[in-house]
Rosetta silent file (secondary structure, phi, psi, omega in degrees, C-alpha in Angstrom):
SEQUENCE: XXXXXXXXXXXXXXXXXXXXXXXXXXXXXXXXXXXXXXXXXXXXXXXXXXXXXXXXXXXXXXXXXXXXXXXXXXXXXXXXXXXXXXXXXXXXXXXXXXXXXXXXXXXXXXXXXX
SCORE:     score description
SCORE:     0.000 S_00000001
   1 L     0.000  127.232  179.585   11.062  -58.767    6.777 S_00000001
   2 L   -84.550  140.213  164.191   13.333  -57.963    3.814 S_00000001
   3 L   -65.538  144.062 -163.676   12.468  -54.748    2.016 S_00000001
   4 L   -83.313    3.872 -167.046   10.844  -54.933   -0.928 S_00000001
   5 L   -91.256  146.011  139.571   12.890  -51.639   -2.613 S_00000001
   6 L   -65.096  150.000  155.499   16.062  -52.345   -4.549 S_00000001
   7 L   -41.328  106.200  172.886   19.346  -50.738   -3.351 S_00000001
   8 L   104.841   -6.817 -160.986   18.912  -47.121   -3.949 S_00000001
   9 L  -127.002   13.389  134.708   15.207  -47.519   -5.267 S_00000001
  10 L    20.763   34.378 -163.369   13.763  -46.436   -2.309 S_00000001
  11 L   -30.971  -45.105 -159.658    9.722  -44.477   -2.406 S_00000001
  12 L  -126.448  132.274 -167.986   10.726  -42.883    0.434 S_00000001
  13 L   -82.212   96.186 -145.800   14.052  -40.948    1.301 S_00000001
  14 L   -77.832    4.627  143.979   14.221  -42.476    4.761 S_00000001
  15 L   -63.322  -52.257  141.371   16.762  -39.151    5.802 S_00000001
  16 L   -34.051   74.652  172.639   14.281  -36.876    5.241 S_00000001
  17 L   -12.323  154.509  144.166   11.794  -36.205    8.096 S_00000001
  18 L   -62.713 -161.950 -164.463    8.088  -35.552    7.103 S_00000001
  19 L   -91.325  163.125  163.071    7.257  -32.403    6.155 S_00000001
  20 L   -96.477  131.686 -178.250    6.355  -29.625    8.764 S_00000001
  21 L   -71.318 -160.418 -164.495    3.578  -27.384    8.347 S_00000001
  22 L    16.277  172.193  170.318    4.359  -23.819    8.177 S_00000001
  23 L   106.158   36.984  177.815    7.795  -21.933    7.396 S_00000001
  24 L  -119.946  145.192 -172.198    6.857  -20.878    3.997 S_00000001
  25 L   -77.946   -5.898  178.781    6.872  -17.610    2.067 S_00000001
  26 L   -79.446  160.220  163.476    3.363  -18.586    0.502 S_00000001
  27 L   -53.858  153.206 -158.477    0.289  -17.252    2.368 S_00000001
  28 L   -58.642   -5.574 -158.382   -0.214  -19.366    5.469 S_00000001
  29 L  -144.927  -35.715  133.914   -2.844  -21.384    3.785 S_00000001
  30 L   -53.012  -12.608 -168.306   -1.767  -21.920    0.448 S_00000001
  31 H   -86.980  -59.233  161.681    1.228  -23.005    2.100 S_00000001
  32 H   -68.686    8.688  152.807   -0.071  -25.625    3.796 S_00000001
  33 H   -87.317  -30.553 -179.326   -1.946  -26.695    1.371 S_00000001
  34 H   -51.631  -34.531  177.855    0.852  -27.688   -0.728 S_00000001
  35 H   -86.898    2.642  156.365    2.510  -29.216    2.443 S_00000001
  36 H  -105.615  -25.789 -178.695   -0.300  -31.508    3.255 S_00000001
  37 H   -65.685  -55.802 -171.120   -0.797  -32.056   -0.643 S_00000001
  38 H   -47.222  -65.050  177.221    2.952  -32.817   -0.565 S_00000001
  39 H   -70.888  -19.834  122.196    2.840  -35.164    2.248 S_00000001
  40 H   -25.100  -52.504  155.334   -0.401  -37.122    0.831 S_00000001
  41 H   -66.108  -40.657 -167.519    2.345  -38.205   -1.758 S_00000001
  42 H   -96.150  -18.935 -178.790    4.743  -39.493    0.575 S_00000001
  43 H   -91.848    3.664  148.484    1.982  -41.314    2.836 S_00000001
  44 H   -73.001  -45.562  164.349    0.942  -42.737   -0.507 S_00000001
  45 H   -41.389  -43.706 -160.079    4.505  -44.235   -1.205 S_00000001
  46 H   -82.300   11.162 -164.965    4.478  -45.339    2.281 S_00000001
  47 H  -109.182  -76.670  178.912    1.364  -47.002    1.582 S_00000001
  48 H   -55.973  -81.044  124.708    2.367  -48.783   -1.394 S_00000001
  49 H    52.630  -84.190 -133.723    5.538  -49.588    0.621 S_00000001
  50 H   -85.782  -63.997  164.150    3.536  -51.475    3.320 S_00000001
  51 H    25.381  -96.336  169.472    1.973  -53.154    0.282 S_00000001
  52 H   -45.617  -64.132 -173.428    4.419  -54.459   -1.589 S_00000001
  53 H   -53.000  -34.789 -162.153    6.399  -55.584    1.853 S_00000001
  54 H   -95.841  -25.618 -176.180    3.220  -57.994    2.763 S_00000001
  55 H   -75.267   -8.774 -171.068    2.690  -59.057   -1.030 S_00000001
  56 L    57.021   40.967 -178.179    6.604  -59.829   -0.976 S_00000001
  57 L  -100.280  175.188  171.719    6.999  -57.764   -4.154 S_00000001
  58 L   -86.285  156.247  151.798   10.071  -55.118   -5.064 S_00000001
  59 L  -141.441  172.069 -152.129    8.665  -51.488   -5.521 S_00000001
  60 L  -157.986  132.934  157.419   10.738  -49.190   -7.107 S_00000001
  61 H   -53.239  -34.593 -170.207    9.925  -45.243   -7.967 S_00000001
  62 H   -58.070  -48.904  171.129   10.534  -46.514  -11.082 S_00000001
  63 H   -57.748  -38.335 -170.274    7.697  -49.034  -10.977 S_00000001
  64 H   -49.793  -46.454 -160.332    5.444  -46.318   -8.869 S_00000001
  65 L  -100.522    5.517  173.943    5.669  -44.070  -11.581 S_00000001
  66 L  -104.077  139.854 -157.108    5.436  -46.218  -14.740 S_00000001
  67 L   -26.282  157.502  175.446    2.820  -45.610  -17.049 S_00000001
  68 L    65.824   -5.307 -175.474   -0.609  -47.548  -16.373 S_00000001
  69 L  -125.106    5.721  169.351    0.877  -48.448  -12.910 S_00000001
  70 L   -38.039  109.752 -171.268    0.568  -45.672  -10.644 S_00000001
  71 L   -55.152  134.802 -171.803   -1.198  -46.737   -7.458 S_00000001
  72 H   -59.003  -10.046 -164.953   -4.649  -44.447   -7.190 S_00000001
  73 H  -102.880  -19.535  147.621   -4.467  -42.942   -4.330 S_00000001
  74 H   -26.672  -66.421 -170.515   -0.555  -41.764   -5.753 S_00000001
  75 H   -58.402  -36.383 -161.811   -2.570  -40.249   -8.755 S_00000001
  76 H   -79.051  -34.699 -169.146   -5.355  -38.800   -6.677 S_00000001
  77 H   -89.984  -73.096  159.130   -2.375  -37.074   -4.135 S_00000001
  78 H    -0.583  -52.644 -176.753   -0.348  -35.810   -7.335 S_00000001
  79 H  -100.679   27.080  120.357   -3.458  -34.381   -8.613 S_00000001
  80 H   -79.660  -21.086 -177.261   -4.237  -32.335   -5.446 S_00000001
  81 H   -67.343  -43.815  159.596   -0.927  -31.184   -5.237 S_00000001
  82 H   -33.530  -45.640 -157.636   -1.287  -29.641   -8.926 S_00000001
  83 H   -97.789    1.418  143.964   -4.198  -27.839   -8.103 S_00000001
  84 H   -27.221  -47.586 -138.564   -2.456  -26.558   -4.979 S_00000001
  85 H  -107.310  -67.322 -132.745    0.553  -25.773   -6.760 S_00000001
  86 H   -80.007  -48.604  176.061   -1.531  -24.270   -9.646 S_00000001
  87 H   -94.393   16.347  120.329   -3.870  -21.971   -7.176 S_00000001
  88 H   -22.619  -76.726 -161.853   -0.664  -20.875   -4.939 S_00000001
  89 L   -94.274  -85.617 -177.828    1.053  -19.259   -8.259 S_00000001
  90 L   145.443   35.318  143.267   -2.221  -18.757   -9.985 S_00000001
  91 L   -49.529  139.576 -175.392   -1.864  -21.249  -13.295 S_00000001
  92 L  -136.674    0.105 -165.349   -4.524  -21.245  -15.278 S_00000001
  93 L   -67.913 -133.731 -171.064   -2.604  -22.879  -18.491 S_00000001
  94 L   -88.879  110.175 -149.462   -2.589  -26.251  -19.508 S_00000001
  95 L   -71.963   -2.190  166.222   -2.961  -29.047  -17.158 S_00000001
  96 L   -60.060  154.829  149.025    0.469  -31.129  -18.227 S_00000001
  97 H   -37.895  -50.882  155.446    3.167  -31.469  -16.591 S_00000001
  98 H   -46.001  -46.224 -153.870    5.333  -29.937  -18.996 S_00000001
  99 H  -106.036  -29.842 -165.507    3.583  -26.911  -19.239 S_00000001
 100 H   -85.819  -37.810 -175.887    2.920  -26.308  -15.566 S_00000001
 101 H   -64.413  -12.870  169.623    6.985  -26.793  -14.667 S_00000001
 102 H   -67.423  -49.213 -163.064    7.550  -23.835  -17.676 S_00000001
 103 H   -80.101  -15.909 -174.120    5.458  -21.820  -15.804 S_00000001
 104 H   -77.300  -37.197 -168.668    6.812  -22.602  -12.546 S_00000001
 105 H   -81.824  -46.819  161.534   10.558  -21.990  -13.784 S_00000001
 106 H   -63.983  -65.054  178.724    9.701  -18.462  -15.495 S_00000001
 107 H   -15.608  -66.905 -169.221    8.360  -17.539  -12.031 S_00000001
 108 H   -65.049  -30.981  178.395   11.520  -18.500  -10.476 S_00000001
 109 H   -87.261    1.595  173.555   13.594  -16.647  -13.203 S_00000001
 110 H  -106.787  -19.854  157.496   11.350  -13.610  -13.038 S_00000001
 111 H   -55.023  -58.449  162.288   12.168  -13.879   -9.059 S_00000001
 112 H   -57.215  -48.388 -162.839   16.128  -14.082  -10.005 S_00000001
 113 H   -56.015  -44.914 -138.640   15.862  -11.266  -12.806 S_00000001
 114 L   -80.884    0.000    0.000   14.422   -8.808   -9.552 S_00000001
C-alpha cells in the first residue's frame, strides 16, 4: 500500500521512537502526564494515518492542522496536553496558544537568567 503522506509531509517522524514515561525534571506525575498527553497526539496522527491509507487519501500535517479540519480526537489530545502543560507550570492566563507559548518562553528565560 502506497503511503498516503507526501515526501517530507509525514504525521509522524518515523525516527523518533514513542515517547518513554519517566526521565523528566517535572514531578513524577505531572511528568507523565504530559508524556501520555504527548503521546495521545502522536497515536492520533497515527490514527488518521491508518485512515487516510484505507480511504486512499494524502494526509499532510499541513492538512491535519488546517483550520476546520483537525480530526477530533487530534483536538481532544491537544486539549489535554494544554491543561497538562498549563497545570505542570501553573498557567492560569489565557487559553490561546499564543499566550500560553509567552508564558512558557519567559519561564525558560527566567530559567537561563538563574
Amino acid at each position: 500500500m502506497q503511503s498516503p503522506f507526501t515526501e517530507g509531509e509525514d504525521c509522524l517522524n518515523h525516527d523518533n521512537p514513542p515517547l518513554k514515561k519517566g526521565g523528566s525534571n517535572l514531578k513524577v506525575i505531572k511528568g507523565d502526564l504530559i508524556e501520555t498527553a504527548a503521546q495521545a497526539i502522536l497515536d492520533a496522527r497515527v490514527a488518521e494515518q491508518q485512515r487516510c491509507a484505507v480511504n486512499e487519501q494524502r494526509c499532510s500535517l499541513a492538512t491535519l492542522y488546517a483550520p476546520g479540519n483537525m480530526p477530533a480526537e487530534l483536538r481532544k489530545a491537544h486539549a489535554q496536553l494544554d491543561k497538562a502543560v498549563d497545570a505542570a507550570y501553573g498557567y492560569k492566563g489565557e487559553k490561546d496558544d499564543a499566550a500560553r507559548v509567552a508564558f512558557l518562553f519567559e519561564r525558560y528565560q527566567a530559567l537561563l537568567a538563574k
